[in-house]
N, C-alpha and C positions, 0 to 999 in steps of 0.2 A: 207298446212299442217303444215304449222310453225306457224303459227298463233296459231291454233286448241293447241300447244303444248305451245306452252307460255304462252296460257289463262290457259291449267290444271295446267302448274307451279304458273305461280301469285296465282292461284284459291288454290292450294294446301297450300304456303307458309300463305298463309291468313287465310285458315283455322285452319293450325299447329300455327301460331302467335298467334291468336286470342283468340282461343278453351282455353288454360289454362289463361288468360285473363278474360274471361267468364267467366270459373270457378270460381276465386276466387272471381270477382266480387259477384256472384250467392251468395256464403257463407258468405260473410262480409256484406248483406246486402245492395249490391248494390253500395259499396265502395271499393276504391283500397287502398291496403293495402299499407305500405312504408316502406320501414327498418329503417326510421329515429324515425316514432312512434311508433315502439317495444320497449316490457321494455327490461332494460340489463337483462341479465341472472342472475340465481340465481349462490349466491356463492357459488363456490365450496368446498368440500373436501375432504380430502387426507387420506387415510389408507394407514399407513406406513407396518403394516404388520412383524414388528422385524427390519424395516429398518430405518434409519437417515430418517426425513424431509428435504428436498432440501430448503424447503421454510421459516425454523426457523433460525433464528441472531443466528449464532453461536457464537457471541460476549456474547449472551446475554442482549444487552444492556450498554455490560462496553464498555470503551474508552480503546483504547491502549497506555501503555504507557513504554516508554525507560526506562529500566534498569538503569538508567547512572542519572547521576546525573546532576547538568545544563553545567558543562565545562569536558570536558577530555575524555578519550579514556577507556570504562570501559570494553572493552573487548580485550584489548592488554595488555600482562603485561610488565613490564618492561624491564626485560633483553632483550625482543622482538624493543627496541626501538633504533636506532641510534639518537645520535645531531648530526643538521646538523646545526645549527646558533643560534645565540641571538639577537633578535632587539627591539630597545628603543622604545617605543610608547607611548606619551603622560604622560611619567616618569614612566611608568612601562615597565619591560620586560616581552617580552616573547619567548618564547623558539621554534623553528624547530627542531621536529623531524620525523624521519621516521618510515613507521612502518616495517613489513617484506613483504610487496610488495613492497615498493618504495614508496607510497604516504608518502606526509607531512602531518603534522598536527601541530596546531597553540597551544602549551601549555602554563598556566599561575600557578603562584604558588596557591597551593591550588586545582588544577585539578586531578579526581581521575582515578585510571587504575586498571586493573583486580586482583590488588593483592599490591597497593599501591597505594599511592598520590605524587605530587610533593611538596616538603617541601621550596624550595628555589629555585630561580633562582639569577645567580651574571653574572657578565658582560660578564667573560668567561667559567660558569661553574653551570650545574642543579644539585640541589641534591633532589633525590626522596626518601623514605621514605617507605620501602618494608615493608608491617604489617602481609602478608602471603606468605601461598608458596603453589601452587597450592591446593587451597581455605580451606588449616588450619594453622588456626592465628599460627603466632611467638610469641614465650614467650617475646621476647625482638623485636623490631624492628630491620629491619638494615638499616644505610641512605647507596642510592648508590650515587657516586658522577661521573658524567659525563664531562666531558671537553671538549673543543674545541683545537685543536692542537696548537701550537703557527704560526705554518708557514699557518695557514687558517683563520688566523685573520685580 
């Protein structure tokens, strides 16, 4: 009787395998179809419906680019700045300072900041060149002059 029962299962699985096998055979002509030689799909698209596209550069195509100019800190301003040294490099200095987190940053004269430039560096002492005040120009400039303590030299 086990027999009898494994011939209708094989007999069954054969039939259920094969039957849509046949089929497509039947409609293609006697060929099996492949998913490799289907064309791709047509391209889609998208009805936004009053809504953003997901799918459009919101760049538009431009580059981004820093506010800043090639050296300095343009979005700290001054008063926001501690010195913390001055070191000689290759006959220029340049100036360590901090910002209001603690990080350093490497200044040179000529480096511009959110409401000024640095106008000078000297052996013991930056002076920056304050042209606004929270971003309307000063009639006149004011230089700030920064120092290095004498007992931290």
């Amino acid at each position: 009787m086990t027999m009898k029962k494994s011939i209708v299962f094989m007999l069954a699985i054969g039939i259920l395998g094969l039957g849509p096998m046949m089929l497509s055979t039947q409609e293609n002509g006697g060929q099996l179809e492949t998913d490799v030689l289907k064309p791709p799909p047509e391209k889609g698209t998208y009805d936004p419906a009053g809504r953003r596209d997901p799918f459009k550069n919101l760049l538009g195509g431009k580059d981004i680019k820093e506010k800043s100019a090639v050296g300095g800190i343009p979005r700290m301003s001054i008063d926001d700045t501690t010195l913390v040294g001055i070191v000689k490099t290759k006959q220029k200095l340049t100036a360590i300072v901090s910002g209001p987190q603690g990080f350093p940053y490497f200044i040179k004269a000529g480096d511009k900041f959110a409401d000024g430039y640095v106008l000078s560096i000297k052996d013991d002492q930056v002076v920056f060149r304050k042209t606004n005040e929270r971003g309307i120009p000063l009639m006149r400039p004011k230089d700030i002059i920064k120092e290095i303590n004498p007992e931290e030299r």
